[in-house]
N, C-alpha and C positions, 0 to 999 in steps of 0.2 A: 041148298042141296050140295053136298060134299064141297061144303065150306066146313074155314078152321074155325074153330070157335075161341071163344080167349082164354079158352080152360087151357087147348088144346098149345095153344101160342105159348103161354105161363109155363108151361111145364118143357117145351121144345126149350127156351131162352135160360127154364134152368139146367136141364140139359146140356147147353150148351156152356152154362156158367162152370158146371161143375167139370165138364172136359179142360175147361183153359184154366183151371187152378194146378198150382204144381201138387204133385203127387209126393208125399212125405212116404218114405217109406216105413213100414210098422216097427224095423226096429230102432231106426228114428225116434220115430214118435215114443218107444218107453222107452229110449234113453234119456229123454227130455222130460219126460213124466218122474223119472227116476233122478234126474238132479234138479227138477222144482221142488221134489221132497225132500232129499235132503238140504237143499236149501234153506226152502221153511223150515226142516228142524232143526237146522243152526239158529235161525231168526227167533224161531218161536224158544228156543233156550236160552239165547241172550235175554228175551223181552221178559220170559214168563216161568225162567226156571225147567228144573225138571220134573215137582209136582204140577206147573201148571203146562207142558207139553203134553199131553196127550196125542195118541193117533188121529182122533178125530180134526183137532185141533190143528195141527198141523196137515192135513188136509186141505183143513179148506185153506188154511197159510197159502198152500201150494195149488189151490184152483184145483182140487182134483177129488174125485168123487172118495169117502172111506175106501169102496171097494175095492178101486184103483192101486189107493194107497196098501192095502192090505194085499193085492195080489204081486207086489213088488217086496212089501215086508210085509210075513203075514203075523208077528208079533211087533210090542213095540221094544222089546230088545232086539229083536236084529236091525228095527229104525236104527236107532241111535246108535247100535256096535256101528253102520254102516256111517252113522254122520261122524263117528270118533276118528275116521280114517278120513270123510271128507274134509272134515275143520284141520285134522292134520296136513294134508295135502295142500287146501288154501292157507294157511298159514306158512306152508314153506315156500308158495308161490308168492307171497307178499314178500317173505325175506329174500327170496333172487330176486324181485323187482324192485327192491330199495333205490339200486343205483345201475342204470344202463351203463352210467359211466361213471367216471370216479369222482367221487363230492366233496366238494371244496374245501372241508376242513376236519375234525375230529368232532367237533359241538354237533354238525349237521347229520353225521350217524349218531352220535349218541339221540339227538332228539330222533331220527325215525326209527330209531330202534324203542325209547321210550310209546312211540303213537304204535308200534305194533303191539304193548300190553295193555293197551289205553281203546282198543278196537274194539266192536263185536264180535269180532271173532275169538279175541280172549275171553269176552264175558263168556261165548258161549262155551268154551270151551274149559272155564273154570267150574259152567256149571253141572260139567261132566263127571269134572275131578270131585264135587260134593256127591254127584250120584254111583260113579262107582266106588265108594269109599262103603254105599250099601247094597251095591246092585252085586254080587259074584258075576253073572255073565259078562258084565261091562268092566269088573277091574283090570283083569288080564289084558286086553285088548290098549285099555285105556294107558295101562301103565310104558306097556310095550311101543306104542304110538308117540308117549307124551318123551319117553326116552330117543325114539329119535328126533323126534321134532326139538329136543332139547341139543343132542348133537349138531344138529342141522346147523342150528340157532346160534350156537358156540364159533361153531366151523366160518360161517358168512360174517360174523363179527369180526373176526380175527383176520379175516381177507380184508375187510371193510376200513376196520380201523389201521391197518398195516402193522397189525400188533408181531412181533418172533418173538415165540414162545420156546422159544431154545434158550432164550434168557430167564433167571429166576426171578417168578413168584408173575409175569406174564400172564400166564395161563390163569392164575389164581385172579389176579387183575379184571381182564375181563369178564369173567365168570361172577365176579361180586358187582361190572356194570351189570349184567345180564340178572342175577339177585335183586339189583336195588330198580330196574325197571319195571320189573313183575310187581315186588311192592309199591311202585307208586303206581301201577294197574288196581290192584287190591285197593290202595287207598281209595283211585278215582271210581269206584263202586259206588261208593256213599256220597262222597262230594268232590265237584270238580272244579279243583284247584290250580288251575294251569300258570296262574303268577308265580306261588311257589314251584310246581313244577318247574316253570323255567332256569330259575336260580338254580335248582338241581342239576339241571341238565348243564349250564354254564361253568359251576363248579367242577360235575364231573370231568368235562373235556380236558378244562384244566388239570386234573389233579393225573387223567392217561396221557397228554403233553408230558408230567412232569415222570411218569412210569415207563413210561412208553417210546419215547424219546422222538427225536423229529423225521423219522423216519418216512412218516405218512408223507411227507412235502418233494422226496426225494425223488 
């Protein structure tokens, strides 16, 4: 008689469970919804291209139901317009965190400037540049993006390497490391060659030593 019963228990204890969990606030929760997707659609464009990205697919990349995903992009052009900004922004987030502090030599930026076209995040972001070469909604965006993140890119090399570009053919210098790192990105597509890589990377230091003069040391 006016006993608890263990129904009654089960449902007070989760009552009680769900009082002492923190309370995420809603728009919390879809900002984190919103950058597990485009998360996933960086990941799923490096792994599977842009025929093999789909919405759905990137979904579930991102643990999140289609509808979810759709009610945040509800095409998959505005997905990926919006991942062409995200892969931009982590990408210039990898170039200012190269060197908290200054690195030891000219070889040690050229090599992590080389592993930034050697990442996933350039794959995926090369596989943007083959899809807006056919998407019109994604060129505009794509090209406008890839232009800064190219400035960016120029800009933090030339801090990096202590290169003055007040001096002639500098600027041009750099610009053909920044050239020949992206090609050996391209290259490491198909096969990864990091012995030869090395030797590149070895040379090049050498040959901005002998352009660039000793400046970095000073």
């Amino acid at each position: 008689m006016g006993g608890v019963t263990t129904t009654d228990s089960a449902s007070e204890g989760a009552r009680e469970t769900a009082a002492r969990a923190p309370h995420v606030p809603k728009q919390d929760r879809s900002r984190a919804t919103r950058q597990r997707l485009l998360a996933g659609a960086v990941a799923c464009l490096a792994e599977h291209g842009w025929a093999g990205s789909t919405v759905s697919v990137v979904a579930e990349r991102a643990g999140v139901s289609r509808g979810a995903a759709q009610h945040h992009f509800p095409t998959r052009e505005d997905l990926f317009t919006a991942a062409v900004e995200y892969v931009a922004e982590e990408r210039s987030t990898a170039l200012r965190a190269l060197f908290p502090k200054r690195a030891a030599d000219r070889r040690e930026v050229v090599s992590a400037l080389v592993d930034l076209y050697t990442g996933p995040l350039f794959r995926a972001a090369l596989h943007l540049w083959v899809a807006a070469s056919n998407e019109e909604q994604l060129r505009p965006r794509v090209t406008e993006l890839e232009a800064h993140v190219g400035r960016e890119t120029h800009r933090i090399a030339v801090e990096l390497l202590a290169a003055d570009e007040s001096r002639p053919g500098v600027r041009e210098t750099v610009q053909g490391l920044l050239d020949m790192a992206r090609g050996l990105g391209l290259a490491n597509l198909l096969t990864d060659d990091g012995v030869r890589r090395e030797r590149v990377v070895a040379q090049w230091a050498v040959l901005l030593d002998d352009a660039l003069g000793t400046g970095f040391r000073d």
